[in-house]
C-alpha positions, 0 to 999 in steps of 0.5 A: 500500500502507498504511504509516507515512505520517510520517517520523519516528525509528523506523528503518524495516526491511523484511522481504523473502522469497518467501512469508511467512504460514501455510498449510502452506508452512513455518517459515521462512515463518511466522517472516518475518510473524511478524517483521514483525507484533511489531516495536514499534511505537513504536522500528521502522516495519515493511514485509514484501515478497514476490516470489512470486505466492501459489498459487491454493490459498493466495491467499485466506488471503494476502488475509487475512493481509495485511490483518492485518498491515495492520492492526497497522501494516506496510506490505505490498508484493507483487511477485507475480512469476510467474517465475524471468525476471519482473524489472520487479518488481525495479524496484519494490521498488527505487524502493520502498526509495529512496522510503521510506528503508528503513534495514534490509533483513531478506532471508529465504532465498536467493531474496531474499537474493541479489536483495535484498542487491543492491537494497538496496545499490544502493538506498543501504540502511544495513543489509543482512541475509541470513537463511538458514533451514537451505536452503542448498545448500552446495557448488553452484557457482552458489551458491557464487559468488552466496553470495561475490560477492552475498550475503557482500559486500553483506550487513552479517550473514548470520544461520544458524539454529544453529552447525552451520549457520553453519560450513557457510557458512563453510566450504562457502560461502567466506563471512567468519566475521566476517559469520556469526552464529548466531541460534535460531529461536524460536515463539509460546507454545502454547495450550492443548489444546482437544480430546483427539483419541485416539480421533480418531487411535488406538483404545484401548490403541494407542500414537500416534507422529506428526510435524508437517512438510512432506511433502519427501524430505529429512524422511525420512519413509520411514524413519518409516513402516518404522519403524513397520512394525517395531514393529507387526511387534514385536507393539505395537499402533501407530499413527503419523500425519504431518500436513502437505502437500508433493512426497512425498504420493503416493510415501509414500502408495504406501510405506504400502500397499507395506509393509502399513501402512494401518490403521498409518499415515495422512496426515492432511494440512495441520491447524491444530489442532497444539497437540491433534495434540501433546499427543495423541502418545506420541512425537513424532518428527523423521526427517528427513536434513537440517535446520538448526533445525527449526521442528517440533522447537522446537513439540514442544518447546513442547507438552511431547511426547516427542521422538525427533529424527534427530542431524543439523544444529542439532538436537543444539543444540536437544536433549541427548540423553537429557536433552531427547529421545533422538537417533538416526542419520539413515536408520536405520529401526531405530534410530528404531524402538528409540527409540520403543520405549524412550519407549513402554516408559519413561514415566517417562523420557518425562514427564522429557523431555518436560518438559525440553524444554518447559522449555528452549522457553520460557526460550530458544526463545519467539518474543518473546525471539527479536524482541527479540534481532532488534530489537537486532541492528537497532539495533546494525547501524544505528548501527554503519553511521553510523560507517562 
């Protein structure tokens, strides 16, 4: 694999997850490569390492982004392990950590934050980070026992991506506070709309409700697609579209058609045009029942849309209600359903928190204030680790 071919005084830090890069597979995901492709260069030699063999769906864009992120300077290790019991490739990456003298390791979720933070203490890594990105399974034994004994002893910090997250860990996990740190997502600044997709989506003087996340039972999208059933049956003309791909595509398919909604409703599947799906909506909506500091959330945000998010995990961290978005109860399809209606029906107020929001992503969550604040927890963690 390309990499840094000189030693020298930039600290080598290697990126460590299942899967990393686009394609529909999640936040947490994308924000890995992105770490590891705006490292700077000049104070940081950077690695990414994936465990998992990429799907044979994504396997040519994982050829791509590989070779990009070659291109910017990373070094790119792919175990491409097949299996849960697959553990030859564990020994790469360790003679891989010895023989580069990696100085941090960075594993992302707890697919590679329990192996790693193992590794890499074996391998004698100064840094050990564990990153988890709102999946925690909190109170599962097996877990809870891994977390303890794997995870809380061998990482230096673990990073929890909003405060409601960090004291699940702390209490749930039975991890030490002095190890858990809160550290905000952040995303690329948006584009701007290329195209205006209206009469894509809604026929003229419809209103257009959409949300942007993988297709997952915990999103919640049931309660978005009732909610919807309840305003048209209010006597708005509504329509509502949900782009991404994931496990809930044919049941919610099947829900749509069960409540009469398919001229109301539609699927539109993974789309690469988010920044126009956006700026298209009247409202943006999140249902979901469970997050930590939802990507969608911050990329509603960033396009100015306005929100009505479910009050669960860190997203009150994101948003104050009635300031930034309005919040409702998880699993409450008529108070989504009230939420909208309140935006569709004040769109003064809307523009207002629209705007809010949007103001409130740049200045705290853009994701080049969130690489430097991740390069300074490197560096800080390094020469802390000198003195121990």
């Amino acid at each position: 694999m390309p990499a840094p071919a000189l030693r020298d005084t930039r600290l080598r830090v290697l990126n460590l997850a299942r899967d990393a890069g686009y394609g529909g597979i999640g936040g947490a995901e994308i924000l890995v490569f992105e770490f590891a492709r705006r490292l700077d260069r000049e104070r940081f030699a950077s690695y990414l390492c994936t465990t998992r063999a990429p799907e044979p769906s994504r396997r040519a864009l994982a050829v791509l982004e590989t070779a990009e992120l070659e291109a910017a300077g990373v070094g790119v290790l792919a175990l491409e392990r097949r299996s849960s019991w697959s553990v030859a490739p564990w020994a790469r990456l360790y003679a891989f950590l010895r023989r580069e003298r990696i100085d941090v390791v960075h594993a992302h979720m707890p697919r590679a934050s329990i192996p790693g933070s193992l590794l890499a203490r074996l391998a004698r890594v100064p840094v050990v980070i564990s990153h988890e990105h709102g999946s925690i399974l909190y109170g599962h034994r097996v877990r809870k026992f891994l977390d303890q004994n794997v995870v809380g002893r061998f990482s230096d910090v673990v990073l929890a991506v909003s405060g409601s997250d960090r004291d699940k860990i702390i209490e749930l996990e039975g991890l030490p506070p002095e190890r858990v740190q809160v550290f905000r997502n952040g995303i690329l600044p948006f584009p701007d709309a290329s195209e205006d997709l209206r009469g894509e989506l809604a026929p003229a003087g419809a209103a257009l409700i959409g949300a942007i996340g993988r297709l997952d039972s915990v999103k919640g999208y049931d309660d978005l697609i009732r909610a919807t059933g309840l305003l048209k049956h209010q006597g708005r003309a509504i329509r509502c579209v949900i782009a991404g791909v994931g496990p809930d595509q044919g049941r919610l398919a099947r829900l749509i058609v069960e409540q009469d909604l398919g001229a109301e409703v539609k699927l539109l599947g993974l789309r690469e045009d988010v920044a126009n799906l956006l700026r298209a909506f009247d409202v943006a909506v999140m249902s979901s029942h469970s997050e930590g500091a939802p990507l969608a959330v911050i990329e509603y945000m960033a396009a100015g849309a306005p929100i009505v998010a479910t009050a669960v995990g860190g997203v009150p961290e994101l948003l104050d209600d009635g300031v930034h978005g309005l919040l409702v109860a998880p699993s409450d399809p008529a108070g989504l359903a009230a939420g909208i209606g309140r935006l569709l029906d004040d769109r003064a107020l809307a523009h207002r928190l629209g705007d809010a929001a949007q103001a409130r992503q740049l200045t705290e969550l853009d994701l080049g204030v969130t690489v430097k604040r991740l390069e300074a927890l490197y560096l800080q963690l390094y020469e802390q680790s000198r003195t121990r």
